[in-house]
Structure formats: C-alpha cells, structure tokens
C-alpha positions as CSV (number, residue, x, y, z in Angstrom):
1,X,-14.7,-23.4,-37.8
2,X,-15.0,-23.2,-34.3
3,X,-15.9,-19.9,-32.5
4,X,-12.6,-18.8,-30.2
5,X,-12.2,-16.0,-27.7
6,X,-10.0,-14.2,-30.2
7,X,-12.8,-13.9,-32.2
8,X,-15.5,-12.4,-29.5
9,X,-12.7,-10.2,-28.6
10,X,-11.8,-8.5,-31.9
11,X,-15.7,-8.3,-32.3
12,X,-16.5,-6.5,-29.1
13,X,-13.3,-3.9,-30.1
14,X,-15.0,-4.0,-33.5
15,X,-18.4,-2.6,-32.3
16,X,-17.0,-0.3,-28.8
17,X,-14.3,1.9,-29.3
18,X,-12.1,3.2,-26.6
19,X,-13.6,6.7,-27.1
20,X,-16.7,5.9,-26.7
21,X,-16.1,3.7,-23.5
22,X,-14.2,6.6,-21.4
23,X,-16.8,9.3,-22.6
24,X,-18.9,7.3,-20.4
25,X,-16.8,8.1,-17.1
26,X,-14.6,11.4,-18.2
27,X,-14.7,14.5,-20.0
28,X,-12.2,14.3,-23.1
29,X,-10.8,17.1,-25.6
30,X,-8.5,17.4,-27.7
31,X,-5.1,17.9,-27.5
32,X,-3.1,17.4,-30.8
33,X,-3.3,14.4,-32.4
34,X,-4.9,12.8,-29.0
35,X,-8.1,13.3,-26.7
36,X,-7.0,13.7,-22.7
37,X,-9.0,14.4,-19.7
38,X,-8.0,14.0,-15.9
39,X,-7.1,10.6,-15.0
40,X,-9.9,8.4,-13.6
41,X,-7.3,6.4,-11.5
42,X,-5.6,8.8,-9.4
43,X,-6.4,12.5,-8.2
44,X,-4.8,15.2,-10.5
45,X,-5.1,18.4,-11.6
46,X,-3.8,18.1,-15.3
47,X,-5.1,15.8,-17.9
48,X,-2.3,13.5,-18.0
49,X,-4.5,10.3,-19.4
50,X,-4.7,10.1,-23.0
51,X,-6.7,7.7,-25.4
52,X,-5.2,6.9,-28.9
53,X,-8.3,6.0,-30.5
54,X,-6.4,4.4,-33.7
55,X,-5.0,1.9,-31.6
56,X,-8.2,1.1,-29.2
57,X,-6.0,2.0,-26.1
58,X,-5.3,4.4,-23.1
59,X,-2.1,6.4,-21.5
60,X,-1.9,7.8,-18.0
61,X,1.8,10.0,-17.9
62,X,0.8,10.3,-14.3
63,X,0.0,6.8,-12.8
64,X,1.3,4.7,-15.8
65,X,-1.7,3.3,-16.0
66,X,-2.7,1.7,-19.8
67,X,-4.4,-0.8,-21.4
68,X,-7.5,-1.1,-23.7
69,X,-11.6,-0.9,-23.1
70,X,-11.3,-4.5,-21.0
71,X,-8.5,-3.1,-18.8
72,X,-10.2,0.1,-18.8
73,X,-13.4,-1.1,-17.9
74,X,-12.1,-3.6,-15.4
75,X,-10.3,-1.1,-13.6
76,X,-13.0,1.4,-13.1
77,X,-15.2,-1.2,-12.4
78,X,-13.4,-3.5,-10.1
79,X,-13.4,-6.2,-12.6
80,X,-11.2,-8.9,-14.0
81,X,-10.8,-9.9,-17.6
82,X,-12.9,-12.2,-17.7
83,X,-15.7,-10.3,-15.8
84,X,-15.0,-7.2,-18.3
85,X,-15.7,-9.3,-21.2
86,X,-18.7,-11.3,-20.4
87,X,-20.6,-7.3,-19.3
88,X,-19.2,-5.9,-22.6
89,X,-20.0,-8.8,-24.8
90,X,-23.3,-8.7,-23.7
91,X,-23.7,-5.1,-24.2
92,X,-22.4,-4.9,-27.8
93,X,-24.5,-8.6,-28.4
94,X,-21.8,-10.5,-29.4
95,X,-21.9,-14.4,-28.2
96,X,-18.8,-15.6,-26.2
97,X,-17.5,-18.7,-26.9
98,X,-17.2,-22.0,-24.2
99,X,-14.3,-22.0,-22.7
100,X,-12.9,-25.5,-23.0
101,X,-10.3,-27.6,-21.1
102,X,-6.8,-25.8,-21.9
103,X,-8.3,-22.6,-22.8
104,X,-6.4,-19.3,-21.4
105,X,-8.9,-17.9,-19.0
106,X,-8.3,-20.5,-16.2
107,X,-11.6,-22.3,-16.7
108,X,-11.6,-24.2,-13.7
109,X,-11.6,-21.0,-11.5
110,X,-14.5,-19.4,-13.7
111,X,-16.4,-22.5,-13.3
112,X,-16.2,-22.3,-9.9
113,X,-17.3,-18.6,-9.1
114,X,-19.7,-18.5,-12.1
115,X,-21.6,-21.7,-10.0
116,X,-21.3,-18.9,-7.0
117,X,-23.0,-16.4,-9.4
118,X,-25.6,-19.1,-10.2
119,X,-26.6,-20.0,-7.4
120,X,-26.4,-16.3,-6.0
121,X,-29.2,-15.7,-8.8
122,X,-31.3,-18.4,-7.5
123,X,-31.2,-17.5,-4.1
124,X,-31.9,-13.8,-5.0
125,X,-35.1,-15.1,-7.3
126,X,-36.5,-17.3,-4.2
127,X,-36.3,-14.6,-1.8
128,X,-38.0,-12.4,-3.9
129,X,-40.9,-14.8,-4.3
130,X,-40.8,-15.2,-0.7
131,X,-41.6,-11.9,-0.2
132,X,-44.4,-11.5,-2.7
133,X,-46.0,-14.7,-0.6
134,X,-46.1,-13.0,3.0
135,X,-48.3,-10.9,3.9
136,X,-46.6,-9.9,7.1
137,X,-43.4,-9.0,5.6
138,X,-45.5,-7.0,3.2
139,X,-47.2,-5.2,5.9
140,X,-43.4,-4.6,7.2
141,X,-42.4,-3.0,4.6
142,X,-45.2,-0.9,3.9
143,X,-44.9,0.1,7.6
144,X,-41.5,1.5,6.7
145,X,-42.4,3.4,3.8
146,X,-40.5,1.6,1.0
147,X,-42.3,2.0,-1.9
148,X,-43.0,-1.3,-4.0
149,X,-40.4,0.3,-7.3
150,X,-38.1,0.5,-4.6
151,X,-38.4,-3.2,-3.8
152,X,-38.3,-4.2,-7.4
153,X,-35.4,-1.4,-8.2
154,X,-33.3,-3.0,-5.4
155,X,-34.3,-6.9,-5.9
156,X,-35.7,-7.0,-2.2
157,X,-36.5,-10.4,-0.6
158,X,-37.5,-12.2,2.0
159,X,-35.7,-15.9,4.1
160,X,-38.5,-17.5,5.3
161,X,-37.8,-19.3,9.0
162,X,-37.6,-23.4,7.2
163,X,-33.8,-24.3,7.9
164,X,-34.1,-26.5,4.4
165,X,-35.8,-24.3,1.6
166,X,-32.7,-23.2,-0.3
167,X,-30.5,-25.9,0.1
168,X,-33.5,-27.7,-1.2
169,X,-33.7,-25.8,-4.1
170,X,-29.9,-26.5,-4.6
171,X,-29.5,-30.0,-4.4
172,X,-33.1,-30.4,-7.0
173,X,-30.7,-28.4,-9.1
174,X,-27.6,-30.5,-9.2
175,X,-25.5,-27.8,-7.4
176,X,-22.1,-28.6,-5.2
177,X,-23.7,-27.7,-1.2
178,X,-20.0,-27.2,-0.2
179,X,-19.9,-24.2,-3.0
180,X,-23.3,-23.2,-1.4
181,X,-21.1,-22.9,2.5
182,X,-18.0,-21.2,0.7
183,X,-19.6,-18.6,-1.3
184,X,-22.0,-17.9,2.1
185,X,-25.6,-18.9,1.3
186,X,-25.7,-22.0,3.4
187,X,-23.9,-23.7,6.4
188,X,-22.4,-27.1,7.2
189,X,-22.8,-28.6,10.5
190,X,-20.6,-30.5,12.2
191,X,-23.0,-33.5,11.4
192,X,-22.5,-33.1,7.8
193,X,-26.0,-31.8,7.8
194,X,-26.6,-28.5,5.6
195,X,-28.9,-25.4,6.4
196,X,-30.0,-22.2,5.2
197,X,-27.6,-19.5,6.7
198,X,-30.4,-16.2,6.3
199,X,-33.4,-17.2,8.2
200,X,-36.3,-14.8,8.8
201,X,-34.6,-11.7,7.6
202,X,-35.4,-8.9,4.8
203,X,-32.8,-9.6,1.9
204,X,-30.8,-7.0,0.6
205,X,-28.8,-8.3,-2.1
206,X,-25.4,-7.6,-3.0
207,X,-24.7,-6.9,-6.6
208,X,-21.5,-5.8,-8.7
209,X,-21.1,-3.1,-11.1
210,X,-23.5,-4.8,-13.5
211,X,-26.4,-5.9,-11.5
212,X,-25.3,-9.2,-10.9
213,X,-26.0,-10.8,-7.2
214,X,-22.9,-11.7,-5.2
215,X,-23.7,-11.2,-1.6
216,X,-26.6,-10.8,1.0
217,X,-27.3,-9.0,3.6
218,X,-30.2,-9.5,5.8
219,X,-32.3,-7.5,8.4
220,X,-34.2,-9.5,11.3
221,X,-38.0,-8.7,10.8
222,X,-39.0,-7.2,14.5
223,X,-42.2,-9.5,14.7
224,X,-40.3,-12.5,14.1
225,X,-37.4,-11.6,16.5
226,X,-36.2,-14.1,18.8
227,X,-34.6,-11.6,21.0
228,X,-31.0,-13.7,20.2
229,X,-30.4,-12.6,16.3
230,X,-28.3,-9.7,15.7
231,X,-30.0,-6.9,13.6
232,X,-28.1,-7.8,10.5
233,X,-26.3,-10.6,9.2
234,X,-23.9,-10.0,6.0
235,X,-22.2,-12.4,3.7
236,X,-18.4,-13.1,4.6
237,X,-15.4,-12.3,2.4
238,X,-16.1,-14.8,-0.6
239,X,-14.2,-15.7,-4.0
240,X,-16.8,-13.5,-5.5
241,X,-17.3,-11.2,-2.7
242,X,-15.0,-8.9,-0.9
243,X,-16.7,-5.9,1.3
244,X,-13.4,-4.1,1.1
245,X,-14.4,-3.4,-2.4
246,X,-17.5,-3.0,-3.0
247,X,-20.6,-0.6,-2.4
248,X,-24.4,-1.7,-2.0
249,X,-26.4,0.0,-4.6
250,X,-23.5,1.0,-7.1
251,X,-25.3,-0.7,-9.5
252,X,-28.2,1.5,-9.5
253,X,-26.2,4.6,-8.6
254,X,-23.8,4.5,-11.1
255,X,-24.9,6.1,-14.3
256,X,-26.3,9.3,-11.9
257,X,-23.1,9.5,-10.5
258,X,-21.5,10.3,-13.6
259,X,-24.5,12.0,-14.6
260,X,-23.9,14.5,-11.4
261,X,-20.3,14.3,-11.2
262,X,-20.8,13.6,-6.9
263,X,-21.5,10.8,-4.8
264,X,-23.1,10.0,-1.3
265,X,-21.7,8.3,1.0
266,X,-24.1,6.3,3.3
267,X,-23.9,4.1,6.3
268,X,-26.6,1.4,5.8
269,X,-28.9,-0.4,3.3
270,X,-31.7,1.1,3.9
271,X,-30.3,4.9,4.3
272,X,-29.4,4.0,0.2
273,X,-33.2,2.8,-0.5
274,X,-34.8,6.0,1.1
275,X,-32.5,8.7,-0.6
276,X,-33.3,6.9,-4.0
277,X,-37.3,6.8,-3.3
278,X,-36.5,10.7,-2.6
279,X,-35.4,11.3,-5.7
280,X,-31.2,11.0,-4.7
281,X,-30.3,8.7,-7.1
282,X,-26.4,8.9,-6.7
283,X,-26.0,7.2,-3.2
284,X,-24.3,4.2,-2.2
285,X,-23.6,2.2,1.2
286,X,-20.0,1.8,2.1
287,X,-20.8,-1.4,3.7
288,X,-19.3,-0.8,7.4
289,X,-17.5,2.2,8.6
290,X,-13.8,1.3,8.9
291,X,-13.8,2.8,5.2
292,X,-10.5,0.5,3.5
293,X,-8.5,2.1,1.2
294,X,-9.8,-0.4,-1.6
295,X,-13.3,1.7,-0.8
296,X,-11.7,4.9,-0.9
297,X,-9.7,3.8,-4.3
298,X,-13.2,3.0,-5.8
299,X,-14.6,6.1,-5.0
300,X,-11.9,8.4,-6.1
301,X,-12.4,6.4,-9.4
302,X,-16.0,7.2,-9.0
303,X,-16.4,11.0,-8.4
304,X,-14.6,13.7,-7.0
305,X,-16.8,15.3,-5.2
306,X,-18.4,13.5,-2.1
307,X,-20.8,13.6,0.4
308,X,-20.9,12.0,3.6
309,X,-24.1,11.4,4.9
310,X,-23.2,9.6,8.5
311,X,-25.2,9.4,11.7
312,X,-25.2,12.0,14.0
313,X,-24.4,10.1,16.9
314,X,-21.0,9.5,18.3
315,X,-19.8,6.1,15.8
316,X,-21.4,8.1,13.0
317,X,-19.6,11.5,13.7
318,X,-15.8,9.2,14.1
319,X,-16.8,7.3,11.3
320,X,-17.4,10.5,8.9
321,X,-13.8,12.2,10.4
322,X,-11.9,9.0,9.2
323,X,-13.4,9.4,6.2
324,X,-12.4,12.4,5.7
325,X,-8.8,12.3,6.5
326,X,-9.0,9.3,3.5
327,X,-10.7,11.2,1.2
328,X,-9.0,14.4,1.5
329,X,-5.0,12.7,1.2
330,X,-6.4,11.9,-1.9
331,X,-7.5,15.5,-3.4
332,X,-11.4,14.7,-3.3
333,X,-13.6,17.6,-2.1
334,X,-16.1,16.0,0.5
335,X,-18.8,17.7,2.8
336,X,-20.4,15.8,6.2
337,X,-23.9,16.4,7.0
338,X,-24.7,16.0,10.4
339,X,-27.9,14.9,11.3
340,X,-29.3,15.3,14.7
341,X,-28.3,12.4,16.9
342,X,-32.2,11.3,17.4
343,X,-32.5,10.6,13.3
344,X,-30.6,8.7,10.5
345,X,-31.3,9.8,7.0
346,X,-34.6,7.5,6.7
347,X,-36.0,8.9,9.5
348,X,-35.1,12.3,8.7
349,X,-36.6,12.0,5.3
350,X,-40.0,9.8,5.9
351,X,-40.8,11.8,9.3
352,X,-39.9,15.7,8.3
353,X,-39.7,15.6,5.1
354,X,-37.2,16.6,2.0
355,X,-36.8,19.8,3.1
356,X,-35.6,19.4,6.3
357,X,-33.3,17.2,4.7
358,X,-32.2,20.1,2.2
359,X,-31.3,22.4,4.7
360,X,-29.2,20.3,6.2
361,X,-27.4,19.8,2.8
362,X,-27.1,23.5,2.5
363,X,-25.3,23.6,5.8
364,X,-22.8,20.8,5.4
365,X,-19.8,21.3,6.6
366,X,-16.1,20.9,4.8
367,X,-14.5,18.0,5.1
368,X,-11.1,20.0,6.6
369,X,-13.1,22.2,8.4
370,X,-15.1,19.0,10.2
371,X,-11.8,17.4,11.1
372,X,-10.6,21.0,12.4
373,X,-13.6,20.8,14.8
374,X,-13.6,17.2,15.5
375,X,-9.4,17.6,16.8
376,X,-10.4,20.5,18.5
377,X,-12.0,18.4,21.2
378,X,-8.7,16.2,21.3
379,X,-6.0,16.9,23.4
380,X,-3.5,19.4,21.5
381,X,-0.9,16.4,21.2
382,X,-3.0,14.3,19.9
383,X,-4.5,17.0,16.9
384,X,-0.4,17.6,16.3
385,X,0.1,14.2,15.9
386,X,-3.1,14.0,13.5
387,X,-2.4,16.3,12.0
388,X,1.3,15.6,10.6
389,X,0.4,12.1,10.1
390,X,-2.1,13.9,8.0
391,X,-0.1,16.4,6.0
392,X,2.7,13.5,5.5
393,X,-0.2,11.3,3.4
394,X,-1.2,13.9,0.8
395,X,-0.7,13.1,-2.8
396,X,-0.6,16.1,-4.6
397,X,1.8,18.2,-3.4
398,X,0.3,21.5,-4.7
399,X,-2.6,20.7,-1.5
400,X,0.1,20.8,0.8
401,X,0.6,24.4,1.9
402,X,-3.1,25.3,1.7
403,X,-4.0,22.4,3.8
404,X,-0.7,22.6,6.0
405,X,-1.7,26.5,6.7
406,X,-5.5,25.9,7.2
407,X,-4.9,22.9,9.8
408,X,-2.5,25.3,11.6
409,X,-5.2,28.5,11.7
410,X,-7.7,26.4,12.6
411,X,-6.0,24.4,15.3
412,X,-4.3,27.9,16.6
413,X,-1.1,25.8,16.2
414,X,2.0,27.2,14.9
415,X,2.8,26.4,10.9
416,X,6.5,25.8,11.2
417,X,5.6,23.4,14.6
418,X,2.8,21.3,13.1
419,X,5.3,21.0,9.5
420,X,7.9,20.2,11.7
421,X,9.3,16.9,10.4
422,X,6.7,16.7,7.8
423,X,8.9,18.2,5.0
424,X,11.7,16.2,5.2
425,X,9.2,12.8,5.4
426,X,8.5,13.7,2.1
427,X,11.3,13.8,0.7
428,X,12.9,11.5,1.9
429,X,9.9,9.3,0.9
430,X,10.1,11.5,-3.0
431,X,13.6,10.1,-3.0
432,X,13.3,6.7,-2.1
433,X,10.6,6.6,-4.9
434,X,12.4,6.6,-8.0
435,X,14.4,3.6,-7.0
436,X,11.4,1.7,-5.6
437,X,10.2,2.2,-9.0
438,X,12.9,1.6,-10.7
439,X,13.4,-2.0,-8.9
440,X,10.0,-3.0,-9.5
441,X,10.4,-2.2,-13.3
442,X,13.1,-4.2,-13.3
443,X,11.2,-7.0,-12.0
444,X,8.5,-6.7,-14.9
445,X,9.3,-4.9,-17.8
446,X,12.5,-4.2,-20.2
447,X,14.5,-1.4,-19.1
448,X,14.8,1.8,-21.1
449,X,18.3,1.9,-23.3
450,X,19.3,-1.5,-23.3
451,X,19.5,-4.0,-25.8
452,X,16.4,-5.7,-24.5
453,X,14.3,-2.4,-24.4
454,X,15.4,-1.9,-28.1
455,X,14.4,-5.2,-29.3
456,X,11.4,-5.7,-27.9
457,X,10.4,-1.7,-28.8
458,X,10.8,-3.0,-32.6
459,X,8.9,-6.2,-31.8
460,X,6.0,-4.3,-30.0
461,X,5.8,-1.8,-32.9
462,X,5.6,-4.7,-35.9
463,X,4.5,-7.8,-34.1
464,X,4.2,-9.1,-37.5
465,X,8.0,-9.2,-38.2
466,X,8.6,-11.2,-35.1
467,X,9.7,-14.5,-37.3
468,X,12.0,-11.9,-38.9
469,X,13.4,-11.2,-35.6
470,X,13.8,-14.6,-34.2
471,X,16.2,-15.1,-37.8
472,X,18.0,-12.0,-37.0
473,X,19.0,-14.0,-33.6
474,X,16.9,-11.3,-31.9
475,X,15.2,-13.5,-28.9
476,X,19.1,-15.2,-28.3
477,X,20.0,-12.2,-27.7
478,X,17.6,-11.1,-24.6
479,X,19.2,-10.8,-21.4
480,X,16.7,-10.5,-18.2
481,X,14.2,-13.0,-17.6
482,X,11.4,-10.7,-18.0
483,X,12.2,-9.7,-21.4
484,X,12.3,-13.2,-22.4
485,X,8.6,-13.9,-20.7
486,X,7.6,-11.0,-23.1
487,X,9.1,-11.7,-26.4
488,X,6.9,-15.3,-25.1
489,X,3.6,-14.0,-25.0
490,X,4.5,-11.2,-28.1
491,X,4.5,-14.9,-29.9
492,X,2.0,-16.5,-28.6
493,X,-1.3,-13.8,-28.0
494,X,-2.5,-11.7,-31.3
495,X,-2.3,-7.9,-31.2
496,X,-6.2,-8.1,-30.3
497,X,-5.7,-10.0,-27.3
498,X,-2.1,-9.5,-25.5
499,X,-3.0,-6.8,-23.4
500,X,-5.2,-9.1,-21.2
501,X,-2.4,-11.2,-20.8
502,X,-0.1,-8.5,-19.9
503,X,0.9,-7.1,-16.5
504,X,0.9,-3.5,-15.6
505,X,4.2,-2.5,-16.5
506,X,4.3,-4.5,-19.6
507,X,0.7,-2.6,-21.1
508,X,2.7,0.6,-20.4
509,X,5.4,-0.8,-22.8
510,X,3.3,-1.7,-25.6
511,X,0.6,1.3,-25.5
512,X,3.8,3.6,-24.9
513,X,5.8,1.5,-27.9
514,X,2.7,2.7,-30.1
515,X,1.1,5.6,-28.9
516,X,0.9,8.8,-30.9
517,X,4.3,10.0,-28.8
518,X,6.0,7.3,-30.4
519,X,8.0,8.1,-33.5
520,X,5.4,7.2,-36.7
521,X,5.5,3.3,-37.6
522,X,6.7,4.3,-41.3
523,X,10.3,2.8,-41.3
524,X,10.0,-0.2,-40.6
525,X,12.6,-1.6,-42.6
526,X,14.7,0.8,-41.6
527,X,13.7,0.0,-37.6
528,X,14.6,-3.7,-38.3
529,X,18.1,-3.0,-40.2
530,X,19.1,-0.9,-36.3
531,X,18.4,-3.9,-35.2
532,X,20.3,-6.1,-37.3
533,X,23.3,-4.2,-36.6
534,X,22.8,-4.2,-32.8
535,X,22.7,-7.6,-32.7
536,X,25.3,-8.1,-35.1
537,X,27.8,-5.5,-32.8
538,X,26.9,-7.2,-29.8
539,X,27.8,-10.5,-31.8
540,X,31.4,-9.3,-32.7
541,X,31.8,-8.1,-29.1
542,X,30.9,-11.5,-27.6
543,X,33.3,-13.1,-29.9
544,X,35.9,-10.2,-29.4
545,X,35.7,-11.3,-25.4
546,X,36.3,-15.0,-26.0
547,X,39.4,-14.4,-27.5
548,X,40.8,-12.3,-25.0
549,X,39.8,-14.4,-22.5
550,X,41.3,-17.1,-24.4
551,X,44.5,-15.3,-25.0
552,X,45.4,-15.0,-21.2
553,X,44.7,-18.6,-20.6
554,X,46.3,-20.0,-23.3
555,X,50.0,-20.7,-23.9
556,X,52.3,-19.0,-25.3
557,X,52.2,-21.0,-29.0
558,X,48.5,-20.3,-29.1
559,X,48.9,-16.6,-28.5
560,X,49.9,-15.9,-31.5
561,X,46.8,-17.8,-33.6
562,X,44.7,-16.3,-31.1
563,X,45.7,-12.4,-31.8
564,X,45.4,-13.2,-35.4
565,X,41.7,-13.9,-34.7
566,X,41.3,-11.2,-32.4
567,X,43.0,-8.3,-34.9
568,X,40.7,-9.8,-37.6
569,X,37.7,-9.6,-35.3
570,X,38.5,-5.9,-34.8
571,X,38.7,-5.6,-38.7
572,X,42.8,-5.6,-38.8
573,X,44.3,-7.5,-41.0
574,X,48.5,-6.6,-40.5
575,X,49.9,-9.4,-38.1
C-alpha cells in the first residue's frame, strides 16, 4: 500500500512528543495533572500555556493559542504546515510521501516555492564556489577580518561581473527563468532577454529557521565599484521571502538564544558575522530599521530579554528609540548600547578590541530610560504626545503605572497630565474587546451553550462515534455555517491530522474539548444519550411550532385536527 501523509504524520507524533518539542523553547513544570510555563506567543507574567502530553497538544488561557508540535513549531518558527513537517520529518528521519494531484496540501503552490527553494540552493552553491575561485575577493575578505569558519558558518559567496552565469546554470537545469525573476535571482528585460540580478557583490544569503536559502543580499566589492551601484542590493518581498519577517542569521543564532535566554539586535550583515567570530553567538540582523510589528512578534517569541546594538550616529540612535517603544508595549526588557558615532560594532570589535566592546555592554542604557533621554530633546508637546500614545499601547496592564510614573519623573511632566485621556482609551478599547471577540468567534467557531457547541463538544471528544451521530440526526440539526464546515472536516481528516486543517479558533475547540480541564472522556455513552435527548427535544419543539403556525392559518374545521396533534405533541391526550 501506498505511503500517505497520514502516515508520515502519525509517525513524526510517534517519534517527537509535544514535551519534548516545547522544552526546546520554554521552561515547563508541573502543575497538576499538566506541565505550564509562560506563553511563547505573547508577553505574560503567569504561565497560562499548558501542554497535555497524552493528547500531543498545547493550551494558552491567555492568547487562546493551541494546536500540536506542527502548529507549535510553525508558529515559533514562522512556518506553515507544510514547512513544519518537511523540518520535523527530517529531524525524526521519517520519509514524506509525494504529494500527488488532489492531495490536501495544495501541491501546485508547493511546487512552485519549493522550485524557489531549489533554485535558491543552487544559486547559494555557485556563489560559494565563486568565491573559493577569486583571489581578489579572498584578499577582500581577509582585509576585513572574517575568518574563513565564518565564511563557511554563514554560506558566504561571491556574483561574479558575467550578466549570464546563473541563468545559465538555470536553463542547463530545466528550471522555469520567469520563477528565477519572481522569486529575485534574475531579471527580465523588456527584450525578453534574461540576466543575473547580483553582479559583483559579496553574497550574504538569506535563510529560514532551518538553514534553508530564501534570499540574498549582496555588498558591492570596493575594487570593483563602478561608482553607480548602491552598497547593497537585497532580495524583494518574494512568495518565499518576506523581510517583515524574517532575521539574517536566526538560523545560526537560534539554539544560543534559547541557550542564553537574550537576543541582539543588530543593524547589518556583517555587524551579525563579527559578533559571532567574537564569540556572541545569539545575534541577529533585523534586516532594515523600520522594525515591523511581524519583526517585533518574532522576537517576543524569541527571547525576552534584548539588546539593541544600533549605530551611534543619528539613523542608528532613532532607529534604537523606535525600537524601543515596540519592544517595551510588549513587556520585553531591552538595553541600547551606544556606540561612538565614528564606529559600528565591527569596527569597534576588530580595531579596539572585545573589551572595549564589554564596557560598553556594561554601560547600556534601559530601554525606558533611552527614550526618557531621547524625548527630552523633543519639544515638551511632542514627548506628551509620545508618551500617551505610548502608555495607551501597553499590553499588560500591571506595566502601566510603573511605566506611566517613570515617563512622568523622568520627563518632569505631571502624572495625572501625561495619563490624561489614556485611562479611559483603555477602557474603552477593554470594552469594545469582548465583542470584537465575541463576533469573530462567531465567524469561526461554535458558540458556547448552544446546540451546535454541544454537539460538536461530543463529536470532538469521540470522533469515532461520529456515524452514530449523523443516525441520531446530529449534523441536521447544526445551525450556523461554521459548525456545519466543522462537523465537515471532523469527517473527513483523522484525529492525527485535523489540527492542520483547522483554523485558530477551531484548534481552541478541539484541544479545549479534550484537554485535562475537560470533564474525563469515561461516559461516553452516557455523553451520547444528552445528546439524543437534545436533539430529540429540539425535534418535538420544531414540530410543536408547525402546528401552531398551522393552527392560525388554517380554518376553522382544521383547528380542531390540528390541536389534537398539538396536545399530543405536548404529551396530552384529553381533547
């Protein structure tokens, strides 16, 4: 028999347990009958996420968050199904299947970025060769101090100045050119001619969680300069490739990050290459400064502690106090070190030396404190307006006063002035929440105490019975659309699968329909037998309404036959 993706999938749960997964990334104990730690999705202060290792799945009581190791790795990895399983199928060793016409991954879409990824691979390989073949890009790099580990840590390459030598190597190998122009790697003229887009440049590739290539960036070597190339030239927002959310040498970093429990935060490729030949192995490149919120949210997932290593010049200085006022909304404990304007951290490091470097560490400022002194060269309207756009961001409202109080000492502001307004922001915005929620769960998931919710709470519990259900008249009986798309893929995806198929709200249900919280799945008969009489009450009061309704538009001979069936439907028997 064929090999199917149900298969790899209850293998790979088979061989990595949930527990073992999150150990990876947080610190569980126990708690009952559950382990818990502090969510890895959003900033907390009590261990709201909860694993229930029987099951193979994860709870946040925060964010609502759930799913199983694929979600769970997807999500603190930026991943999508598909992505999750292919890195933990090749961790545990177990062989995925094809995925044929038909098949529930959307192949077509697959085969289109994992030609990107191909071809990203290639591209990566020739540069690298191309380096190892010049002698005056080797002298370059020697010239800048980067160690040759560093070169082979970080995959470093080299675009030679021939127009044709990748798009060559594409065409010999069968590849689409057009996928070659979308996903960055080469250009299209208006000719129809195609080129090599990186051209005389050190490469720096791009890669994703798992060391895979997606993206380039490239420096301009200073001896082969034209005088008209900008510096650097990075890839564009592709299908596999979004800057937003990603950060240059995550890869390598990610393992000492968890290690260290901290992060750097640097500006530039290189910045990321000398801190690691310096023994700081936790850094990563935030790939521009306007610092997106998708950046900040994979950061937060990241580490809570962070360090900003910016320039000390004027872009680099704004570009560390926006990062703050991101960071800090968010709960995260950051520190800037400022460097003298004349140096950037490679500089720093390869002309004065680690411990220059270390004692600029030691006197890095707070992340508050750095905006205090960064607002107080604003005008005082400006820093007001700051600062309550500020205070009116933060998630966790137990940072509020602190911060509210310290913004206000430091600013030589009065309290009650800078909260004015801010207070009732929030709550106004803490009461327009619940219903904002409450309308979106209605757009994806059953609601609580409704016939719906109760039927589908059986079904998620014993997926098994479902045929039993559909006899009892259970799926006639769902109401909202939603429900009904549920009770669908309940039926169609095994209990191994279903949560890749589900949306957010809908893995909440199920890992909340059988988490240890739930009542214990030991009645089940009993479970199904509510059921039956729900359905059959809601039966009798259907039928109970069509003879009403009939009685006042009928006649009046047909009244009579009408009450009869009415009374009898109520369980009276004297007309």
């Amino acid at each position: 028999m064929a090999r199917t993706s149900r298969d790899a999938i209850a293998e790979i749960k088979a061989k990595l347990s949930m527990v073992d997964l999150a150990r990876r990334y947080v610190e569980l104990r126990p708690m009952g009958s559950r382990l818990v730690a502090p969510c890895p999705f959003h900033q907390e202060t009590k261990p709201s996420f909860s694993i229930n290792a029987d099951e193979g799945t994860y709870y946040c009581f925060g964010c609502q968050a759930a799913g199983d190791i694929f979600d769970f790795y997807g999500r603190i990895n930026g991943l999508d199904f598909r992505e999750s399983l292919e890195a933990l199928a090749e961790e545990t060793g177990v062989d995925l299947p094809k995925f044929q016409k038909g098949d529930n991954f959307a192949p077509k879409q697959v085969s289109h970025k994992q030609e990107m990824m191909k071809m990203h691979e290639i591209a990566a390989h020739h540069f690298k060769q191309n380096l190892q073949k010049s002698e005056l890009v080797k002298q370059y790099v020697q010239e800048r101090q980067i160690a040759p580990e560093i070169i082979e840590r970080f995959g470093l390459g080299f675009s030679t100045d021939s127009w044709q030598a990748l798009t060559d190597i594409f065409k010999r190998s069968g590849f689409n050119l057009d996928i070659g122009v979308e996903c960055g790697l080469l250009v299209k003229s208006k000719n129809g001619r195609y080129y090599d887009r990186f051209r005389n440049r050190l490469m720096f590739p791009i890669r994703d969680v798992n060391g895979r290539t997606i993206a380039f960036g490239g420096r301009v070597i200073p001896s082969l300069d034209d005088g008209e190339s900008a510096k650097y030239m990075n890839t564009n927002g592709t299908p596999i490739y979004k800057k937003s959310q990603q950060l240059f040498g995550l890869d390598v970093a990610r393992r000492s990050v968890t290690a260290q429990k901290s992060i750097m935060i640097t500006e530039g490729y290189m910045d990321v290459l000398t801190l690691y030949q310096f023994g700081y192995t936790n850094a990563v490149a935030c790939l521009g400064t306007s610092f997106p919120e998708e950046q900040v949210k994979r950061i937060t997932e990241l580490s809570k502690n962070v360090e900003l290593l910016f320039d000390g010049d004027n872009p680099g200085r704004e570009a560390a106090f926006k990062a703050c006022g991101k960071l800090l909304v968010k709960g995260m404990s950051c520190h800037v070190v400022l460097f003298p304007p004349e140096d950037d951290i490679d500089s720093l490091l390869k002309g004065k030396g680690k411990e220059v470097f270390e004692n600029l560490r030691e006197k890095s400022t707070e992340g508050l404190n750095f905006c205090i002194q960064t607002l107080k060269k604003r005008s005082p309207k400006d820093a007001v307006e700051w600062s309550r756009e500020f205070l009116g961001q933060i998630e966790m409202p137990e940072l509020f006063q602190p911060m509210a109080s310290k913004l206000a000492l430091g600013l030589g502001i009065d309290e009650a002035e800078l909260r004015l307004g801010v207070v009732e922001q929030k709550k106004a915005q803490s009461a327009r929440t619940p219903l904002q929620t409450s309308e979106n769960a209605k757009q994806t998931a059953p609601k609580k105490k409704t016939m719906d919710a109760d039927i589908l709470t059986v079904a998620t519990r014993y997926p098994h019975r479902l045929q039993t259900l559909q006899e009892m008249g259970a799926d006639l009986i769902l109401e909202s659309p939603n429900a009904k798309a549920y009770w669908d893929k309940l039926l169609h995806y095994s209990e191994d699968e279903i949560l890749a198929f589900l949306d957010n709200a809908e893995k909440s249900f199920w890992v909340k329909c059988r988490s240890a919280d739930a009542p214990p799945r030991n009645n089940e008969e009993g479970e199904l037998e509510a059921i039956r009489h729900l359905i059959h009450a809601k039966q009798k009061k259907s039928y109970v309404q069509s003879v009403i309704t009939a009685v006042r538009e009928s006649g009046e001979d047909s009244q009579k036959a009408y009450l009869r069936a009415l009374y009898e439907a109520q369980g009276r028997n004297n007309v």
